[in-house]
C-alpha positions as CSV (number, residue, x, y, z in Angstrom):
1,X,0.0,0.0,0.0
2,X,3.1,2.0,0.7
3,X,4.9,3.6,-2.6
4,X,9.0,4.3,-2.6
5,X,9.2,7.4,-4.7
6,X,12.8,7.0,-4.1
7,X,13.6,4.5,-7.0
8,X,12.4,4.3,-10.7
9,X,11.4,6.3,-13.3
10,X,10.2,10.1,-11.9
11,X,7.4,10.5,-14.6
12,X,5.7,7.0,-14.3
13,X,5.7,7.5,-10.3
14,X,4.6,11.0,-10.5
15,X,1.2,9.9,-13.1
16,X,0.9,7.0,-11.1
17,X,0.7,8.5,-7.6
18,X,-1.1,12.3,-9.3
19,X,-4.0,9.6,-11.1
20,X,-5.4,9.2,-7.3
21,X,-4.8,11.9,-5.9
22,X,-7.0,13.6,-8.9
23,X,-9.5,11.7,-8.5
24,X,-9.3,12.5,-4.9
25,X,-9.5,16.3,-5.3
26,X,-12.2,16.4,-7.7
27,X,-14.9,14.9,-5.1
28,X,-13.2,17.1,-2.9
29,X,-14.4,20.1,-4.9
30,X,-17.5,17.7,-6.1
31,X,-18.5,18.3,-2.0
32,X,-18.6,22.2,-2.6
33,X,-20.1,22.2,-6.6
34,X,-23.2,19.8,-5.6
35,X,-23.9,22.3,-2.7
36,X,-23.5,25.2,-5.6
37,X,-25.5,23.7,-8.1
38,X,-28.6,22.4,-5.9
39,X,-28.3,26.1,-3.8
40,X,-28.4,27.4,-7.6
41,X,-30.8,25.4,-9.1
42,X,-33.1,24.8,-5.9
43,X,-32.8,28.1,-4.2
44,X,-32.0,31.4,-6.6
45,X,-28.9,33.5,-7.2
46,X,-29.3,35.1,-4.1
47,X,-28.4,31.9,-2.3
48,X,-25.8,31.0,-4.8
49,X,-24.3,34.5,-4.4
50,X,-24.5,34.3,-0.3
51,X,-22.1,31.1,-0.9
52,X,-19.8,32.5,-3.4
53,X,-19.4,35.4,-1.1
54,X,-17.9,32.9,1.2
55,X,-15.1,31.7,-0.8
56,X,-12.3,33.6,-0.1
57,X,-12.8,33.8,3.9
58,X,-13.5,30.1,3.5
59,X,-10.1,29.6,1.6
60,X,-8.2,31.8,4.2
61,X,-9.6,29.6,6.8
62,X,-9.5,26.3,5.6
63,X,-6.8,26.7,3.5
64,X,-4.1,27.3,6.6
65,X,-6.0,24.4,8.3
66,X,-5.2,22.5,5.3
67,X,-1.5,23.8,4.7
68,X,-0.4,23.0,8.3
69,X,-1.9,19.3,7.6
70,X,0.4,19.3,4.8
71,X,3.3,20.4,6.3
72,X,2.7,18.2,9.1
73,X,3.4,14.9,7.0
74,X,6.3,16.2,5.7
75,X,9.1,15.1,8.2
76,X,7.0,11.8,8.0
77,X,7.7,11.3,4.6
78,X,11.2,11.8,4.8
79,X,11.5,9.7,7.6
80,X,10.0,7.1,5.6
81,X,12.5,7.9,2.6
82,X,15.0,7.1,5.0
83,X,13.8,4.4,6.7
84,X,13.7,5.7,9.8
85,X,10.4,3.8,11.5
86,X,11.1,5.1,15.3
87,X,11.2,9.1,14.0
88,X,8.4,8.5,11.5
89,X,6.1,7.0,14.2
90,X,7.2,9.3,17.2
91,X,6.5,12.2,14.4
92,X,2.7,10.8,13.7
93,X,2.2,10.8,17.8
94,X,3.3,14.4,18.1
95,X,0.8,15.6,14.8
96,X,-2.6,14.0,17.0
97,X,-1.6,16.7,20.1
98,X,-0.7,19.5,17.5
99,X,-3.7,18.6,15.4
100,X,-6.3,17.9,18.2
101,X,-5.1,21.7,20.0
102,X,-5.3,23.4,16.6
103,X,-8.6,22.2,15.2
104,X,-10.4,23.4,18.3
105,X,-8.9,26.3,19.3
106,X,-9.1,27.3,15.4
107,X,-12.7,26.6,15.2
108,X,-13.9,28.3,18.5
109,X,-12.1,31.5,17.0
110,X,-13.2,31.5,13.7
111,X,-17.1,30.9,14.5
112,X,-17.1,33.9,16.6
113,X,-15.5,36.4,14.2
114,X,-18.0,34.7,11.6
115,X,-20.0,37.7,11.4
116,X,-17.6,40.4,11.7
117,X,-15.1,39.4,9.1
118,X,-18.3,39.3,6.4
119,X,-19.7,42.9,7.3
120,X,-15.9,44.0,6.8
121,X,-16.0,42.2,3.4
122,X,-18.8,44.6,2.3
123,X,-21.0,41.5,1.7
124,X,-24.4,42.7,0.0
125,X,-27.2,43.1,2.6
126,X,-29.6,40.8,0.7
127,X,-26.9,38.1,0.8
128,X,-25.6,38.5,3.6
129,X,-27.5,36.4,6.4
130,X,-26.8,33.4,4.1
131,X,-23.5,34.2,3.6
132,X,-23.2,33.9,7.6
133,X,-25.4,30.5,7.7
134,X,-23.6,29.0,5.1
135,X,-20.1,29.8,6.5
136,X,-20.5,29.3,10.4
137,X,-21.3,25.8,9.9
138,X,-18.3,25.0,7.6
139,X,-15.9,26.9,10.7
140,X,-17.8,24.5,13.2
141,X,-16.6,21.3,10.6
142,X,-12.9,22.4,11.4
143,X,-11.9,19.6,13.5
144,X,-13.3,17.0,11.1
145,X,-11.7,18.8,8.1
146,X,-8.3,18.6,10.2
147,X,-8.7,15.0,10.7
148,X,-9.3,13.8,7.2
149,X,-6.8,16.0,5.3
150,X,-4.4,14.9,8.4
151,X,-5.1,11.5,7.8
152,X,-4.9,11.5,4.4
153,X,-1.5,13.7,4.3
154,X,0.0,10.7,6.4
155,X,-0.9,8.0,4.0
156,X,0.1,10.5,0.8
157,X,3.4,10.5,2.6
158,X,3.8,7.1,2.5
159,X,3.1,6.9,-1.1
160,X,-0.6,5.4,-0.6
161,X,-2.7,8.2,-3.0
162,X,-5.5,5.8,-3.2
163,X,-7.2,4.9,0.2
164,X,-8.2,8.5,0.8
165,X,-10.1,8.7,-2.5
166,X,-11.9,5.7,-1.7
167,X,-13.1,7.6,1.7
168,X,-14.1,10.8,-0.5
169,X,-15.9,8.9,-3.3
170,X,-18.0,7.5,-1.3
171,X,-18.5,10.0,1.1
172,X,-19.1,12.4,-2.3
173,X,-22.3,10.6,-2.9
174,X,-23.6,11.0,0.8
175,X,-23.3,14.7,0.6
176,X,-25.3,14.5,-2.7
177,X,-28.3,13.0,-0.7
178,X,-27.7,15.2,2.3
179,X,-27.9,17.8,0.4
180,X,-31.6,17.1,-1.6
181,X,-32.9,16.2,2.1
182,X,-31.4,18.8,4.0
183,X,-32.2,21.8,1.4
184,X,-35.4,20.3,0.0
185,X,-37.3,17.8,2.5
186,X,-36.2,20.0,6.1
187,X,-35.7,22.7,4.6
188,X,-32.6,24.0,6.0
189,X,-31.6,26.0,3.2
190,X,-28.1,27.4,2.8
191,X,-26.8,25.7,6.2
192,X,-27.9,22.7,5.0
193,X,-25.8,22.6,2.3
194,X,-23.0,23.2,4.4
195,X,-24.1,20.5,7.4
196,X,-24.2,18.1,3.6
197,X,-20.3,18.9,3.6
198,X,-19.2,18.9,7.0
199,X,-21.1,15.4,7.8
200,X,-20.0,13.8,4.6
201,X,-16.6,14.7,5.6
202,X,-16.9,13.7,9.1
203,X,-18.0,10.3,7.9
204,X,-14.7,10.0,5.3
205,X,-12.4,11.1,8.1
206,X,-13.4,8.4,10.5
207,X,-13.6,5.9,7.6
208,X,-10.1,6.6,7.0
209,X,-8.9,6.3,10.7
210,X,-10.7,2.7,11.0
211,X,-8.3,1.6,7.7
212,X,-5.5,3.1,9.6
213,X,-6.1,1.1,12.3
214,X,-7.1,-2.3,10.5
215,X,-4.7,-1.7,7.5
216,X,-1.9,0.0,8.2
217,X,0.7,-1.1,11.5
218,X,3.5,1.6,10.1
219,X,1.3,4.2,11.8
220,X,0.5,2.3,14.7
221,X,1.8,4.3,17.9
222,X,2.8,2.9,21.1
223,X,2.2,5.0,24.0
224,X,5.9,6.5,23.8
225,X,5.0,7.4,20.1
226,X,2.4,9.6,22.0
227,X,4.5,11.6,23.9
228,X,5.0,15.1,23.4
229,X,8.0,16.1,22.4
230,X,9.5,19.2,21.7
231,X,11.9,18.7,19.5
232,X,9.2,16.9,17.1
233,X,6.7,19.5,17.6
234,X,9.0,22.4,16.6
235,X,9.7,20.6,13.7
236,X,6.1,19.8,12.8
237,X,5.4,23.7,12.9
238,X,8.2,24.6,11.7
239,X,7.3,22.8,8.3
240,X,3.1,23.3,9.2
241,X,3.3,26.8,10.2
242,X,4.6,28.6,6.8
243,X,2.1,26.0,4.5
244,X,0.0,27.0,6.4
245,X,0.8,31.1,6.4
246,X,1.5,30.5,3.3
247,X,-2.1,29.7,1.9
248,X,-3.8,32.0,4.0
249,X,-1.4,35.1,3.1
250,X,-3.0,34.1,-0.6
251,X,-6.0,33.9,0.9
252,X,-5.9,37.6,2.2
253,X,-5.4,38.8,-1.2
254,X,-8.3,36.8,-2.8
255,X,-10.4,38.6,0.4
256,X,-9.3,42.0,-1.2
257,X,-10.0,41.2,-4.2
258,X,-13.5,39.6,-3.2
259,X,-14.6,42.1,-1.2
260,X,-14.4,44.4,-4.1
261,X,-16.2,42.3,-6.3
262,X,-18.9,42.3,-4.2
263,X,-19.0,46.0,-4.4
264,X,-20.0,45.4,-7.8
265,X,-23.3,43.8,-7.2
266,X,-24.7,40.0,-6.6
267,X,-25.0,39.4,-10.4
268,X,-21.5,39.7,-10.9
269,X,-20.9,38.0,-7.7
270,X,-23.0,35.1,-8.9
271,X,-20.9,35.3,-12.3
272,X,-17.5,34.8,-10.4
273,X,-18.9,32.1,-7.8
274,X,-20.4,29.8,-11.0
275,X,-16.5,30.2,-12.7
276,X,-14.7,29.7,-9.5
277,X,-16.6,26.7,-9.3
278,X,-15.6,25.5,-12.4
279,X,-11.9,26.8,-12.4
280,X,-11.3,25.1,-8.8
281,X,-12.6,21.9,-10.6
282,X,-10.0,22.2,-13.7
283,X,-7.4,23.1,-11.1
284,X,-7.8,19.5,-9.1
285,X,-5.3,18.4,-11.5
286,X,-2.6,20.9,-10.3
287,X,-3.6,20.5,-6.9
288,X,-2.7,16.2,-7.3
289,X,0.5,17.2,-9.0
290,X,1.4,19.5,-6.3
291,X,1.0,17.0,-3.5
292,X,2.6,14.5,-5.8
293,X,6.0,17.2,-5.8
294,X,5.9,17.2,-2.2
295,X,5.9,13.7,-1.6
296,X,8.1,12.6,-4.1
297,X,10.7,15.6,-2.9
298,X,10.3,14.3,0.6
299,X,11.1,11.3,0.1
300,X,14.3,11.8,-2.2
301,X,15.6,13.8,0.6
302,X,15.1,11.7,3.3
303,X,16.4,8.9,1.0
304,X,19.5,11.5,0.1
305,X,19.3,11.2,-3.4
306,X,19.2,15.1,-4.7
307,X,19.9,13.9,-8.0
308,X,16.5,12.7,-8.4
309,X,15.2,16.1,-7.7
310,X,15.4,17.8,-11.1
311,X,14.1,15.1,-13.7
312,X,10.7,14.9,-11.2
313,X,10.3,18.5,-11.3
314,X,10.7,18.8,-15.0
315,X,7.8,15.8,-15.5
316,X,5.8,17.7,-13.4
317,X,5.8,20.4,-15.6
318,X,5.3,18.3,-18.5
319,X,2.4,17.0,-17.1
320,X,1.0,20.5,-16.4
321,X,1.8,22.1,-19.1
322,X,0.0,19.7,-21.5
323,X,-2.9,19.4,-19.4
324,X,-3.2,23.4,-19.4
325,X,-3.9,22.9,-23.1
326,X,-6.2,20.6,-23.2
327,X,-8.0,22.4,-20.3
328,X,-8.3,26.0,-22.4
329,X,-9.6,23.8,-25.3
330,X,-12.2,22.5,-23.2
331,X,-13.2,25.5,-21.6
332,X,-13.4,27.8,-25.0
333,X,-16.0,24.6,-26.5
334,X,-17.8,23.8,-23.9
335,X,-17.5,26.7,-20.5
336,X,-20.7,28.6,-21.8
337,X,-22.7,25.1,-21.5
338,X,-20.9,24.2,-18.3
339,X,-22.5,27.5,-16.7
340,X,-26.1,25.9,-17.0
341,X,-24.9,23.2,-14.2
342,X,-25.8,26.7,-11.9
343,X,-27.6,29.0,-13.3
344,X,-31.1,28.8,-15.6
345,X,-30.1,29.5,-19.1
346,X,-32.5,32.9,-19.0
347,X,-29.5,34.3,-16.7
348,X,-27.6,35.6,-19.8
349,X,-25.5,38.0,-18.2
350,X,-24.5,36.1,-15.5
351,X,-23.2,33.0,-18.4
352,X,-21.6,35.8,-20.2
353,X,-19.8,37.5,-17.2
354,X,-18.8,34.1,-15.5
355,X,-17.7,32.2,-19.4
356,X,-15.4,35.5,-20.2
357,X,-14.0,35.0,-16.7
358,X,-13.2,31.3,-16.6
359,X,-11.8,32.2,-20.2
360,X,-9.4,34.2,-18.7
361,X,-8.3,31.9,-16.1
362,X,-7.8,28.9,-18.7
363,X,-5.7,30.9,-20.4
364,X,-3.3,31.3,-17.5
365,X,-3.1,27.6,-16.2
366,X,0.5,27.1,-17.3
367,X,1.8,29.5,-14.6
368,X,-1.0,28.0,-12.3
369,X,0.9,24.6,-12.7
370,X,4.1,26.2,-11.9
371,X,3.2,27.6,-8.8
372,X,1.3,24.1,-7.6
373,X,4.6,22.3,-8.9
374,X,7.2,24.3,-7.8
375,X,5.9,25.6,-4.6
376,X,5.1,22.1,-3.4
377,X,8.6,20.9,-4.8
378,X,10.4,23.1,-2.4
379,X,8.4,22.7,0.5
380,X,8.7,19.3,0.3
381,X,12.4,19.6,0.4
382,X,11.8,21.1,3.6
383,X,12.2,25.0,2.7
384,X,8.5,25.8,3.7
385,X,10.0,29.1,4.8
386,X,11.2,30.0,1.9
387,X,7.9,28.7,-0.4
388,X,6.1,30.8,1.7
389,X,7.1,34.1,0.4
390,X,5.2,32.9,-2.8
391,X,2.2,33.3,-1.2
392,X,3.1,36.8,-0.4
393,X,3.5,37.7,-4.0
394,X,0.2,36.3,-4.7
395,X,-1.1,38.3,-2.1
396,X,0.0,41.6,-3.4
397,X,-1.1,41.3,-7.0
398,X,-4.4,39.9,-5.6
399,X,-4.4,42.9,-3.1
400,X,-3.4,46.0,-5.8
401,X,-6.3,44.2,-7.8
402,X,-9.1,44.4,-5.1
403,X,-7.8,47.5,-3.6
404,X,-7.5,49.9,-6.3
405,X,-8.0,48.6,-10.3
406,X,-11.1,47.2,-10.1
407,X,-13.0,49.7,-8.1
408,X,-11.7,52.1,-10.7
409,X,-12.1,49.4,-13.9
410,X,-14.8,46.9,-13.0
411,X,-15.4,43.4,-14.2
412,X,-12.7,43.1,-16.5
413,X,-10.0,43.7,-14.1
414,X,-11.1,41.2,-12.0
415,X,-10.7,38.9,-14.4
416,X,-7.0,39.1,-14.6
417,X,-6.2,39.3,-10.7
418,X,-5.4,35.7,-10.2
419,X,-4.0,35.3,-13.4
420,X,-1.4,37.9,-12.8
421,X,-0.7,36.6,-8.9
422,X,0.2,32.9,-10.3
423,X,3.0,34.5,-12.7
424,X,4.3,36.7,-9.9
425,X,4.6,34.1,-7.7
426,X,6.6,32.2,-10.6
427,X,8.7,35.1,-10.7
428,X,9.9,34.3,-7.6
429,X,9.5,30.0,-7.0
430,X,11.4,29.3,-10.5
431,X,14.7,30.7,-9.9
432,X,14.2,29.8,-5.9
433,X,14.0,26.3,-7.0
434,X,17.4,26.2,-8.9
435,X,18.8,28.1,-5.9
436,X,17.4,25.3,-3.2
437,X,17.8,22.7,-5.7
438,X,22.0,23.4,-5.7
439,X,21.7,23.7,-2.0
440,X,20.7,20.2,-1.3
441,X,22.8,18.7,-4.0
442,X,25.6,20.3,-2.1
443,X,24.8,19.2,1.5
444,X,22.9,15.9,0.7
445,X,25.4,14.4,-1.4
């Protein structure tokens, strides 16, 4: 079940580990499109706006709970590249106290600034009561959301891509049904689209921790495994930590630029919620070759084989860039039908607004997949510091965007935000990469 990423051929192990992981990520954003097309279809725009609204505070949330998971099962996999089965286990005892403390204390803090943080966002006052039901519910799901994605990072690390899709496919079609009987038959409305995710992935989490258990005796700890140590633990944030930071500084700068979308109206925030949906779905793919970087970078390192290091960063380009491609091909056929999945085909300006956006974006997904690749490369190396600072330059573009061109210049500008943040921050990761990459060919050798 394990996979060494250590040995053989860097682009058959990175298709072969990415094809899971894939999978995995697009029931992942399959949770959040069901709960977008039924609050679309069943519901109204207003709805489907209130949730879009939600995005970026969502990503800024989830996404450092999701970073720090990460970066938590990265001294895992190294260990494992190195053999080392005492560090790797005492490392998995010293995540459950990290994780357990974090998840909590992360979800107490978010549910009460809930409110707050979407009246500073400028959220529409018709939207925003279900932007707030929508959203508190999702910051209640933290600690489940932290024990799947930690759960899942562990088993990545050891090269096992495919148990956690298992858990998410069929936890994908439970949230299907919770969400007809929780919008429809209750009616909950908005929240119950969002109980729908947080149960579903409640459900995958513990699924995953009985396999664990049954399945897998590498990540069986003794009660020495369990105890805290602080050695381990600085180590664990010290990788966690800037993931972390480092998804959530992104995140501030897609709050910018959201909040100044939705000073342009719910229609257009309905246009960019119905693209974002799509685009996130598209972007699964670099997402799976980005956790594919990490692992296999980890585990070269650990393994001290730096040599290895280039050929798997240059098939996962290879892999990105022709799936870029084939992605704007699909998008320019097919995106204006694809926006019928959330709106009625009588919202015209909304298909027009939200296909010229996603447009856009598709046309950008080359430096996409060299900020997923690269980033993830380095920080699975172990210079999470140093990948961090990515983020930052994402963060500024995003930020300029939001803050001052398209108040002045509308629609259109917004359209380009992202697309300008993912080649800034490839300004930066590309020639940090060759400078890292000499580093550890000169002290792992």
């Amino acid at each position: 079940m394990t996979k060494d990423m250590t040995v053989g051929s860097p682009m058959r192990l990175v298709v072969s580990f990415a094809i899971p992981l894939m999978f995995g990520n697009l029931f992942q954003q399959f949770y959040s499109m069901v709960d977008t097309v039924i609050v679309g279809r069943f519901l109204g725009t207003g709805p489907l706006a209130a949730v879009g609204s939600t995005g970026s505070v969502n990503f800024l949330i989830l996404g450092f709970c999701l970073g720090v998971c990460a970066g938590f099962a990265i001294p895992v996999s190294q260990s494992f590249g190195s053999k080392d089965e005492r560090e790797l286990k005492r490392y998995v005892g010293n995540i459950v106290w990290l994780a357990a403390v974090f998840s909590v204390l992360f979800a107490v803090v978010t549910v009460a600034l809930c409110r707050p943080i979407l009246e500073w966002m400028d959220t529409p006052a018709d939207i925003i009561d279900d932007a707030y039901n929508y959203i508190v519910v999702i910051f209640l799901g933290i600690p489940v959301t932290v024990l799947y994605n930690t759960l899942a990072s562990l088993l990545r690390a050891l090269g096992d891509s495919r148990t956690p899709v298992v858990f998410l496919v069929m936890a994908s079609v439970l949230n299907i049904g919770l969400d007809l009987f929780l919008i429809l038959v209750i009616p909950m409305g908005v929240a119950g689209a969002a109980w729908a995710t947080v149960i579903s992935q409640a459900l995958s989490g513990v699924a995953c921790l009985v396999f664990i258990w049954k399945r897998f005796p590498l990540l069986h700890l003794s009660r020495d495994d369990l105890r805290p140590r602080l050695d381990h633990m600085a180590r664990l944030l010290g990788m966690g930590l800037p993931m972390g930071l480092q998804l959530s500084i992104t995140a501030i700068g897609s709050i910018l630029l959201q909040t100044s979308v939705n000073g342009l109206g719910s229609v257009v925030v309905a246009s960019v919620t119905a693209s974002n949906k799509l685009q996130m779905l598209f972007a699964c793919v670099f997402d799976a070759l980005g956790v594919s970087m990490s692992t296999y970078a980890g585990q070269n390192i650990g393994a001290k084989k730096p040599d290895r290091l280039g050929p798997g960063v240059r098939s996962g380009m290879v892999i990105g860039s022709v799936y870029s491609l084939l992605a704007l091909a699909v998008v320019l056929l097919f995106g204006r039908t694809m926006m019928l999945l959330f709106v009625d085909a009588s919202e015209t300006e909304i298909i027009r607004q939200a296909y010229q956006f996603l447009v856009i974006q598709a046309a950008f997904f080359i430096p996409l997949a060299g900020v997923n690749v690269f980033r993830l490369f380095i920080q699975g190396m172990g210079y999470s510091k140093v990948a961090m600072f990515a983020g930052c330059f994402e963060m500024v573009a995003r930020g300029v965007f939001g803050l001052f061109l398209v108040p002045k210049f509308g629609f259109l500008l917004a359209c380009f935000a992202s697309p300008c943040a993912w080649t800034l921050a490839d300004a930066f990761l590309v020639p940090t990469f060759f400078k890292v990459l000499r580093h550890a060919k000169r002290f792992e050798t």
